[in-house]
C-alpha positions as CSV (number, residue, x, y, z in Angstrom):
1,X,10.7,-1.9,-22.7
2,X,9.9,-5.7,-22.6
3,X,6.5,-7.1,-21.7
4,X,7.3,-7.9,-18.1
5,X,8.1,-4.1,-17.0
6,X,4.8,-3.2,-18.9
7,X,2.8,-5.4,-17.3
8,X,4.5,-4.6,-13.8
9,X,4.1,-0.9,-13.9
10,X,0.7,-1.5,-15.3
11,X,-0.2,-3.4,-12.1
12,X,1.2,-0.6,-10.6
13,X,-1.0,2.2,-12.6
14,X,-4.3,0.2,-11.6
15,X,-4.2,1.6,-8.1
16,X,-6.3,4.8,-7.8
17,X,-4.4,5.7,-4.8
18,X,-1.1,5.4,-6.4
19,X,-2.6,6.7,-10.1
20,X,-3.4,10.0,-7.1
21,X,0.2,10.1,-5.6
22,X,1.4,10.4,-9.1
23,X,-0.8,13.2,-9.6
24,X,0.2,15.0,-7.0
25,X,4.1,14.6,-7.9
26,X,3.5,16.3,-11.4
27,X,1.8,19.2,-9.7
28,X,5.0,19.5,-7.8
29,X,6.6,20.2,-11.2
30,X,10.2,19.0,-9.7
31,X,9.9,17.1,-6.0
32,X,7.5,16.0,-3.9
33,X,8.6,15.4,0.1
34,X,7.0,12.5,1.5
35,X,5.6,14.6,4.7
36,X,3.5,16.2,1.6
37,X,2.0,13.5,1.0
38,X,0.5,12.6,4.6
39,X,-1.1,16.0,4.2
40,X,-2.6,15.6,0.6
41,X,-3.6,12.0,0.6
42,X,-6.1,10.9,3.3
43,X,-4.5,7.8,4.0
44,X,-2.0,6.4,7.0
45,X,1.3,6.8,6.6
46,X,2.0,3.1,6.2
47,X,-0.3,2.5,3.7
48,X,1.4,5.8,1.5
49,X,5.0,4.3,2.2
50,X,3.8,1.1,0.7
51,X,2.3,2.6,-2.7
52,X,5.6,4.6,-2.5
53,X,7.8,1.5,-3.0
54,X,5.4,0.2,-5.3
55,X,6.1,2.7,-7.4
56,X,9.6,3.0,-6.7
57,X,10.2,-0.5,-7.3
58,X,8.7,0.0,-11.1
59,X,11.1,3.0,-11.2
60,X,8.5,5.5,-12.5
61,X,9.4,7.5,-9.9
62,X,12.8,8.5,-7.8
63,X,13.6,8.5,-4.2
64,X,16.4,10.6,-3.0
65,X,16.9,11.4,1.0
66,X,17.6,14.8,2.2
67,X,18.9,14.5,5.3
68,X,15.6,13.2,7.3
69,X,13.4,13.4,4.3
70,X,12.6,11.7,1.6
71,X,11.8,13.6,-1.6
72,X,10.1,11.6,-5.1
73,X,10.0,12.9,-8.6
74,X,8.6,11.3,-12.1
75,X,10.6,9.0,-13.9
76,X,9.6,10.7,-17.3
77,X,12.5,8.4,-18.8
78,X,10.3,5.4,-18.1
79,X,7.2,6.8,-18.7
80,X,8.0,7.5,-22.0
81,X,9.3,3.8,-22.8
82,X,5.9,2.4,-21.3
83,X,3.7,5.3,-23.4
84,X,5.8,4.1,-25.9
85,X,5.4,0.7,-25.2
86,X,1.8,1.2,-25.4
87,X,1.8,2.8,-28.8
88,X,3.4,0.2,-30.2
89,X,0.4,-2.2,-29.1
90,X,-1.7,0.3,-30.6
91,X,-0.1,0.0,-34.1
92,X,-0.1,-3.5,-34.2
């Protein structure tokens, strides 16, 4: 993993809202619907689609539609690389 996808996803990690989402995926074990998530998280639906994509968009987690919903799951692929990534720091 290069220093510019680190640094991304770590913008992405330093939202407590999204660090929550995340949470609440792993619990999940395998999917998490969208429609969950306006029930778990107290916030508007607009503001969860937008730490959705967020996190999405650093791919360290997965959309895929079912019909009318949307369901998300961890990337562990890339969180791996980025724990990884961070390890590395850690050594040097």
């Amino acid at each position: 993993m290069n220093a510019k996808k680190a640094g991304k996803i770590s913008k992405a990690l330093a939202d407590p809202n999204r660090l929550l989402i995340l949470k609440e995926i792993k619990k999940q074990k395998e999917c998490l619907y969208c429609v969950d998530l306006n029930e778990i998280i107290d916030l508007a639906q607009p503001s969860i689609a937008h730490h959705l994509k967020l996190l999405t968009d650093t791919e360290i987690i997965v959309s895929e539609k079912e019909g009318r919903n949307v369901k998300y799951k961890l990337n562990n692929t890339v969180l791996d690389e980025y724990i990884q990534f961070l390890e590395e720091l850690k050594k040097e």
